[in-house]
C-alpha positions as CSV (number, residue, x, y, z in Angstrom):
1,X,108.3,113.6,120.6
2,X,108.8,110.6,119.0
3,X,108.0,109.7,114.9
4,X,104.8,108.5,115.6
5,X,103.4,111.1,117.6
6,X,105.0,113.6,114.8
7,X,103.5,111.8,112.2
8,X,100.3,112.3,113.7
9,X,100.1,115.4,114.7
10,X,101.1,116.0,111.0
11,X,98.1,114.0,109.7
12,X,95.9,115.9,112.1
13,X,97.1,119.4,110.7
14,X,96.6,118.1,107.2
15,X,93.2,116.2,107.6
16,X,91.6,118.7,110.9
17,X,88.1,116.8,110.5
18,X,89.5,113.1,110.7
19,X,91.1,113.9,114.1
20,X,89.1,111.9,115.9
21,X,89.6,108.9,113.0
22,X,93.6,109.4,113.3
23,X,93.1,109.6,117.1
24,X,91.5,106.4,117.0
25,X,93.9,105.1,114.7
26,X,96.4,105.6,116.9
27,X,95.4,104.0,119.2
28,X,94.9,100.6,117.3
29,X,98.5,100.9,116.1
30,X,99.9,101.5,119.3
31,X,98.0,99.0,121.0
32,X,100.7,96.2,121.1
33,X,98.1,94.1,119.4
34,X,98.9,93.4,115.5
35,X,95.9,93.4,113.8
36,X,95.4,92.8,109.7
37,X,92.2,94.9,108.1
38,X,90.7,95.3,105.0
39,X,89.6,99.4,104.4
40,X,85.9,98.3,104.8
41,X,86.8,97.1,108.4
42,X,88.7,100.2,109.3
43,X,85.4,102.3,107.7
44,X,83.7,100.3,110.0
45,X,85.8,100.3,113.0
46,X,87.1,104.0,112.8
47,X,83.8,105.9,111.2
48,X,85.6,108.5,109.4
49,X,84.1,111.1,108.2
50,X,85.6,111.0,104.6
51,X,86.6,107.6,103.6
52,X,88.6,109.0,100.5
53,X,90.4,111.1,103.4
54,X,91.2,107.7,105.5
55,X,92.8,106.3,102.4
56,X,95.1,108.9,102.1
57,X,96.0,108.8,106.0
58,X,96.7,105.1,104.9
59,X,98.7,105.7,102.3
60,X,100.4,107.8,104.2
61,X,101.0,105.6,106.9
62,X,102.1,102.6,104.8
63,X,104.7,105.2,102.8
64,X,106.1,105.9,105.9
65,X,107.0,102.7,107.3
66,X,104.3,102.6,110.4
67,X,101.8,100.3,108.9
68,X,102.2,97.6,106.0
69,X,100.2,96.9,102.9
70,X,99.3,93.4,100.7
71,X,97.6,92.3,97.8
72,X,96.1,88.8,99.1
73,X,94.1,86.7,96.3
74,X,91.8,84.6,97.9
75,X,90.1,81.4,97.3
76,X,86.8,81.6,96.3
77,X,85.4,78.8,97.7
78,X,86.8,79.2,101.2
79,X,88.1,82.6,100.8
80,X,91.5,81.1,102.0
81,X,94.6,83.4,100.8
82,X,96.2,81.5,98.1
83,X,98.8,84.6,97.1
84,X,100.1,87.5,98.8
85,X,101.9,90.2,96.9
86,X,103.6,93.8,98.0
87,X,102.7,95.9,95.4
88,X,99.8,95.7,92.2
89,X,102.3,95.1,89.6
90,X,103.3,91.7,91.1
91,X,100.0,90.5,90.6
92,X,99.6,87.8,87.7
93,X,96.5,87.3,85.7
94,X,96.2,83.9,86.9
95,X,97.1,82.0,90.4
96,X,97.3,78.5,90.7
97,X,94.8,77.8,93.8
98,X,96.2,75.2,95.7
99,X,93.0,74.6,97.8
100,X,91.2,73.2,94.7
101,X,93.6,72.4,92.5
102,X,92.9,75.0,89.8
103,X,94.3,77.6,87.8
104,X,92.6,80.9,89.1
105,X,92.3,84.2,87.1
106,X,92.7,87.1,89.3
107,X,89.7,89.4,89.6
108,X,88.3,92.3,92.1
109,X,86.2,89.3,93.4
110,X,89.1,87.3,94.8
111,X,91.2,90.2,95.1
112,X,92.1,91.5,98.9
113,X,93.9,94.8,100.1
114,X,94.9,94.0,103.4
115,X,96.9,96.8,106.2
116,X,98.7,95.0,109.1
117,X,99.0,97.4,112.0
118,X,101.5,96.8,114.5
């Protein structure tokens, strides 16, 4: 059985009613496709039934090495990423944004969480 399959099968023992959500998970990160998400995209894409629960499947995930976590800032004005950072504490109170020539404060509003699944 290999780690991913474990790590699974683990998830769908600890969270029984997102099987079908870690199923479907699954199957995005083992489709040989990378793809980058924001949570409200996997909500949308993988309908779970608790999205406090998918969060912690994330977590999860991104703790063990199988998917990846950023911080983006974002441009406002073209929502282009300006910044990308591995963990909150990097994150400065102010960015210069490159795209308009401006010193940016950080905010929720410019403020991305992005998972990369391989």
């Amino acid at each position: 059985m290999s780690m991913s399959s474990e790590r699974f099968s683990a998830l769908t023992r600890e969270f029984p009613e997102e099987s079908k959500t870690i199923e479907r998970l699954g199957e995005m990160i083992g489709g040989g496709r990378r793809r980058e998400m924001t949570l409200d995209h996997l909500i949308l894409k993988l309908d779970p039934k608790s999205n406090i629960n998918l969060a912690r499947i994330l977590e999860r995930l991104v703790f063990d090495g199988m998917i990846s976590r950023d911080y983006r800032v974002e441009s406002p004005g073209n929502h282009g990423e300006i910044q990308k950072f591995a963990t909150p504490e990097e994150i400065p109170n102010e960015v210069f944004d490159w795209h308009t020539g401006t010193i940016l404060p950080v905010t929720a509003r410019n403020l991305r969480v992005v998972y990369s699944l391989p």
